[in-house]
N, CA, C and O atoms as a GROMACS GRO file, in nm:
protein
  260
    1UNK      N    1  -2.746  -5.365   5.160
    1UNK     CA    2  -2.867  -5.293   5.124
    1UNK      C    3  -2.875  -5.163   5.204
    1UNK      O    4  -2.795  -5.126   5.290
    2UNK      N    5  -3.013  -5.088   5.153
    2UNK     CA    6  -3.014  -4.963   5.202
    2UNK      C    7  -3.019  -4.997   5.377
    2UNK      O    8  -2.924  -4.966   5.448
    3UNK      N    9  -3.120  -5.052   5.423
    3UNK     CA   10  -3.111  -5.077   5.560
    3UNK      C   11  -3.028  -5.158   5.636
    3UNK      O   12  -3.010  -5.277   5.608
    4UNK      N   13  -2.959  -5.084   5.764
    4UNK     CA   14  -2.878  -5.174   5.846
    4UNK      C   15  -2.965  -5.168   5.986
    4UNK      O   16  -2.924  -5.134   6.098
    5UNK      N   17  -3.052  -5.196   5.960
    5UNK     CA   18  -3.075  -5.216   6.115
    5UNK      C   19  -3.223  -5.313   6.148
    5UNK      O   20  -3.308  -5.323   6.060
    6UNK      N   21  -3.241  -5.380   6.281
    6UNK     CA   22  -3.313  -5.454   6.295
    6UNK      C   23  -3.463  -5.472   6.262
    6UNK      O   24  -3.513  -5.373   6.208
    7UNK      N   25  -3.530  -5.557   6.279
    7UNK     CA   26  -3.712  -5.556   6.332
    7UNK      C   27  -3.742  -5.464   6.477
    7UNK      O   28  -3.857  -5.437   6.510
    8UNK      N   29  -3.635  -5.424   6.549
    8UNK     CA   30  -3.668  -5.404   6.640
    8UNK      C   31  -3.641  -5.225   6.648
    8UNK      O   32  -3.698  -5.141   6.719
    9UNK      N   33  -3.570  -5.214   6.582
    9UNK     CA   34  -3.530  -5.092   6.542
    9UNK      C   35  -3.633  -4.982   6.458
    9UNK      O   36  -3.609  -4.862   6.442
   10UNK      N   37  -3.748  -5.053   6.410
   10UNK     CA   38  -3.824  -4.964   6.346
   10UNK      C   39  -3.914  -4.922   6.470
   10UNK      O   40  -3.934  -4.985   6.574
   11UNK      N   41  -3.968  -4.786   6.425
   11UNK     CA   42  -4.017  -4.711   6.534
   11UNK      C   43  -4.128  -4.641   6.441
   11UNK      O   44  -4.124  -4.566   6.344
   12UNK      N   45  -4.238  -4.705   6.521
   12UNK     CA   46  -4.396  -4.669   6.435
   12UNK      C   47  -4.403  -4.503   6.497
   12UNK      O   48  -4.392  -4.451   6.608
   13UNK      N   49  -4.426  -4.462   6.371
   13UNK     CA   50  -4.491  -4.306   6.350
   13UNK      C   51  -4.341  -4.240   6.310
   13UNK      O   52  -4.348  -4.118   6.327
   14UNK      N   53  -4.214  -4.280   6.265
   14UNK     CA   54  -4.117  -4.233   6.268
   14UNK      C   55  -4.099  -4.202   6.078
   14UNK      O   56  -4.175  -4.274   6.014
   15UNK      N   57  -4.040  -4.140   6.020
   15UNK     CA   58  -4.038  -4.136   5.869
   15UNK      C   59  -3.925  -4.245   5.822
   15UNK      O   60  -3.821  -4.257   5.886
   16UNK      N   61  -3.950  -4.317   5.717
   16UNK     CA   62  -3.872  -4.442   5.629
   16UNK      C   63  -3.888  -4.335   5.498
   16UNK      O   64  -3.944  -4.227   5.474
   17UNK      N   65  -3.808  -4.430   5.432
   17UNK     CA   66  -3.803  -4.466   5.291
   17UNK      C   67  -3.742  -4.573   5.201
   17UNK      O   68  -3.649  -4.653   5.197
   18UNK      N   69  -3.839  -4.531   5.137
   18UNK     CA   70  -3.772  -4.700   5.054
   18UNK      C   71  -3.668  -4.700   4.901
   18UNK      O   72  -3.680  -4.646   4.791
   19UNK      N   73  -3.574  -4.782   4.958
   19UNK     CA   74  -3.462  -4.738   4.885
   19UNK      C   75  -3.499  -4.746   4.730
   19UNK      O   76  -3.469  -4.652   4.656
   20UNK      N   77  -3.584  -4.892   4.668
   20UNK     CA   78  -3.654  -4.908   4.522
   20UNK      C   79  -3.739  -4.807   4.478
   20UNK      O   80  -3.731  -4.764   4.363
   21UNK      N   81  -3.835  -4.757   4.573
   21UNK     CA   82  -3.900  -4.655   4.499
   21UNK      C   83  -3.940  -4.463   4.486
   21UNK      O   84  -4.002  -4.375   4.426
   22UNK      N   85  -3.820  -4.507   4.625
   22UNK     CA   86  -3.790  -4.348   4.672
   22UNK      C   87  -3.923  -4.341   4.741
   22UNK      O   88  -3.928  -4.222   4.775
   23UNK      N   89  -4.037  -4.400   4.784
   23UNK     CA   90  -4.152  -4.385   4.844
   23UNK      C   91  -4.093  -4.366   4.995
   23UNK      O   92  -4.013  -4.449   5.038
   24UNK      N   93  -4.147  -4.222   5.099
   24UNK     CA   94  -4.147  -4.186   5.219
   24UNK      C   95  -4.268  -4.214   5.274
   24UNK      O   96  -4.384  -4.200   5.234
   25UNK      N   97  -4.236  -4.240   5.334
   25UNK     CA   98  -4.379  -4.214   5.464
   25UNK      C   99  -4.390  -4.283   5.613
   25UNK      O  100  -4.298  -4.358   5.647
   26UNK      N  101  -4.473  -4.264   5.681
   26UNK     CA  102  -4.437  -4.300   5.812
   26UNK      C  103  -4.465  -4.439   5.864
   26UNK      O  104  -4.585  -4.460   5.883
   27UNK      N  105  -4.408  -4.509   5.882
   27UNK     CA  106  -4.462  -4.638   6.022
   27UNK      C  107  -4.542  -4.662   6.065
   27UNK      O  108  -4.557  -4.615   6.178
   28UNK      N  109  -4.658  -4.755   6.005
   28UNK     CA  110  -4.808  -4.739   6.100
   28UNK      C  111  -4.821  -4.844   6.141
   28UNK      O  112  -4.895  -4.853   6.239
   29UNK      N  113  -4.737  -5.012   6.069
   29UNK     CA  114  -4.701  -5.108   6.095
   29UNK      C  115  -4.618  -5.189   6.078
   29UNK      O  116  -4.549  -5.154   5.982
   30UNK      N  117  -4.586  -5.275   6.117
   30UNK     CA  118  -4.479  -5.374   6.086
   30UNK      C  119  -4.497  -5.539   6.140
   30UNK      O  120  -4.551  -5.569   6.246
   31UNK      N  121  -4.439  -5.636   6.043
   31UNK     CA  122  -4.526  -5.784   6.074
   31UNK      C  123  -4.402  -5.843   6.007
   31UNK      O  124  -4.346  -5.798   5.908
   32UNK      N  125  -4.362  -5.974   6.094
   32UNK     CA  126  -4.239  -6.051   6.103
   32UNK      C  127  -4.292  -6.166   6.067
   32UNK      O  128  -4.400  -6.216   6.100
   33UNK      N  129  -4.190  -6.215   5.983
   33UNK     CA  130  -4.238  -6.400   5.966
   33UNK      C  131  -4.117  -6.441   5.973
   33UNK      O  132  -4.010  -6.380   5.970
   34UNK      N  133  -4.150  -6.579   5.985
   34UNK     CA  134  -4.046  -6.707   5.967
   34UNK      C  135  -3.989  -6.716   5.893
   34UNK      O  136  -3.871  -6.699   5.922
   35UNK      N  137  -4.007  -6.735   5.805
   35UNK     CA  138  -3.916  -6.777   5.667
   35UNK      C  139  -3.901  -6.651   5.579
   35UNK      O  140  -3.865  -6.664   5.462
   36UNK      N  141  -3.923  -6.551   5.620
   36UNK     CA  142  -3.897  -6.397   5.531
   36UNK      C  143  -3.839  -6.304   5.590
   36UNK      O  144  -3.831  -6.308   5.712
   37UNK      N  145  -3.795  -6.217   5.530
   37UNK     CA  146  -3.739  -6.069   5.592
   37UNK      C  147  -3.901  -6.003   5.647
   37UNK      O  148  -4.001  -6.008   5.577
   38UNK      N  149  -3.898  -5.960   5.745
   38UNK     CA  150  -4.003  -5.852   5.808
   38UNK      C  151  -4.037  -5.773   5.726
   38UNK      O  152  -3.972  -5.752   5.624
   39UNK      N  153  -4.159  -5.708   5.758
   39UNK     CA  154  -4.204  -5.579   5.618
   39UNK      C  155  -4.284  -5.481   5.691
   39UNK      O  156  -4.363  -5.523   5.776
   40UNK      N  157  -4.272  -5.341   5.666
   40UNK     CA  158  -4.316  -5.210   5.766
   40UNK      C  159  -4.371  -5.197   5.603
   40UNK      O  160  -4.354  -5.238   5.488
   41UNK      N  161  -4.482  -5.070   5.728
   41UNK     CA  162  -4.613  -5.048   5.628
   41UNK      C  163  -4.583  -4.903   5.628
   41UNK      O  164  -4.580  -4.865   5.745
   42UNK      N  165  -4.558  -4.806   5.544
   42UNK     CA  166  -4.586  -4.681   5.538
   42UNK      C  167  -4.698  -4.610   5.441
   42UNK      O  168  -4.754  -4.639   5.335
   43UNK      N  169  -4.702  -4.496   5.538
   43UNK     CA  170  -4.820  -4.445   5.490
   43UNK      C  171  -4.719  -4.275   5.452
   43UNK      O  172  -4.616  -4.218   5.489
   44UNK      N  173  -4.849  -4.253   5.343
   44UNK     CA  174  -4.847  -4.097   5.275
   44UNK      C  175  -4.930  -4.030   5.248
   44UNK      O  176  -5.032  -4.099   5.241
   45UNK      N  177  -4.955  -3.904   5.220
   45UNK     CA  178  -5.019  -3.865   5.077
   45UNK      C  179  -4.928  -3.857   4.984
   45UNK      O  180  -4.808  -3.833   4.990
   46UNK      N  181  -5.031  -3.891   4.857
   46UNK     CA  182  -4.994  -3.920   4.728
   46UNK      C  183  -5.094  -3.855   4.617
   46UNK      O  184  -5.186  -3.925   4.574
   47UNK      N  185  -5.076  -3.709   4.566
   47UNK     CA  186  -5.191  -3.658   4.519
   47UNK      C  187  -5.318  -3.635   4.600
   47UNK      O  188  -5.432  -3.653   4.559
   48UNK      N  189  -5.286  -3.599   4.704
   48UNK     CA  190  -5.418  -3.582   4.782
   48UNK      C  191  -5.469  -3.710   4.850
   48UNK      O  192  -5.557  -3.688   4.934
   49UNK      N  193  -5.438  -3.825   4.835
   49UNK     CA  194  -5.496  -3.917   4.866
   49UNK      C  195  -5.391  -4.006   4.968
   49UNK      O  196  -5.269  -4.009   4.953
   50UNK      N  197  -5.488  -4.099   5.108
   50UNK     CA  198  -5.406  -4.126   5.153
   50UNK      C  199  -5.356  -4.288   5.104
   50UNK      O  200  -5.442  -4.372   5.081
   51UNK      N  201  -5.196  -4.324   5.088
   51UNK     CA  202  -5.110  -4.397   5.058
   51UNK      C  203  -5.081  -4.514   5.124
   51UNK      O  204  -5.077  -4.490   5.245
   52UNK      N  205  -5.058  -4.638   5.100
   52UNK     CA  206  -4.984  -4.719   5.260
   52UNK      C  207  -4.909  -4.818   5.138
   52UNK      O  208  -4.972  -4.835   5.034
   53UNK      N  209  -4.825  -4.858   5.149
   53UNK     CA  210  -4.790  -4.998   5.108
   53UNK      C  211  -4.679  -5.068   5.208
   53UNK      O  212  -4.626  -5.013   5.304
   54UNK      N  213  -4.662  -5.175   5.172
   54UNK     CA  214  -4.593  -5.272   5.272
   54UNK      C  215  -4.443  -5.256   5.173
   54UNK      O  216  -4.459  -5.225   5.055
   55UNK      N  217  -4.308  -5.275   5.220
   55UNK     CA  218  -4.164  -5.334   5.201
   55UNK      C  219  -4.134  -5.359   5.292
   55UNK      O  220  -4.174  -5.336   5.406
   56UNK      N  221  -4.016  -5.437   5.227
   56UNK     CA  222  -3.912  -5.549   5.308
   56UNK      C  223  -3.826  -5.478   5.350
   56UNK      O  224  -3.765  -5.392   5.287
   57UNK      N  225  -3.806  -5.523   5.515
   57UNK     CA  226  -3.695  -5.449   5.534
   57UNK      C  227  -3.574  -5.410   5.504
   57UNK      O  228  -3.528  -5.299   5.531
   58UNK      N  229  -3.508  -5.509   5.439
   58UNK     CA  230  -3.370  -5.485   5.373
   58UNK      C  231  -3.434  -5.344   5.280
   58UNK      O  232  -3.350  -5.256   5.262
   59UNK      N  233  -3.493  -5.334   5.256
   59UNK     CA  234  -3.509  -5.185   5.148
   59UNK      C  235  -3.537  -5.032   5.222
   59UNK      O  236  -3.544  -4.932   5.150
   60UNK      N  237  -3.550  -5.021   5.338
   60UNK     CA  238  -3.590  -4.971   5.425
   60UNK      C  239  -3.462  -4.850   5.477
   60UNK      O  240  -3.354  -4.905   5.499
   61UNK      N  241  -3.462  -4.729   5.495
   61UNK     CA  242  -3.383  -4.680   5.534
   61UNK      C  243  -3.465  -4.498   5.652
   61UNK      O  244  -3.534  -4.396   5.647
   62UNK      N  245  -3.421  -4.544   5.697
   62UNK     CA  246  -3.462  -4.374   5.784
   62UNK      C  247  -3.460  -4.246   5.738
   62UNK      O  248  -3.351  -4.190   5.735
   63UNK      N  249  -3.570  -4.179   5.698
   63UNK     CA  250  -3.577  -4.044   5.616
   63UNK      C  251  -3.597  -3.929   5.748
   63UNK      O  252  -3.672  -3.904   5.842
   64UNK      N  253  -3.488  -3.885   5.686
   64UNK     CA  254  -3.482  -3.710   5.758
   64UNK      C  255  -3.536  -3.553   5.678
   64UNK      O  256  -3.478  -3.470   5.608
   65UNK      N  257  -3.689  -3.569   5.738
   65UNK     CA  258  -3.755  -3.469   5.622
   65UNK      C  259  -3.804  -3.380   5.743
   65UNK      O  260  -3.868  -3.277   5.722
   0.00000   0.00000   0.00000
């Protein structure tokens, strides 16, 4: 997958993107479970308005904007 790198490796306030929806935005959180892949929360604007949704990390890759 797009992401190779850990839970530990994400760095809040840093820019992602997500490989399914081409959605950027920054790190405001991130929350680990047991039985799942981890999931970071990014945030945007999107038409003026502000954005957040949660993915899984495997979809996750580091944007250089």
């Amino acid at each position: 997958m797009e992401g190779e790198f850990d839970y530990k490796d994400i760095v809040l306030g840093k820019k992602y993107k997500d490989a399914v929806t081409g959605f950027i935005g920054t790190a405001t959180a991130k929350a680990e479970y047991q039985f799942d892949h981890p999931s970071i929360q990014l945030e945007s604007m999107v038409d003026g308005k502000p954005a957040r949704e949660w993915y899984s990390l495997p979809r996750i890759s580091r944007a250089y904007v």
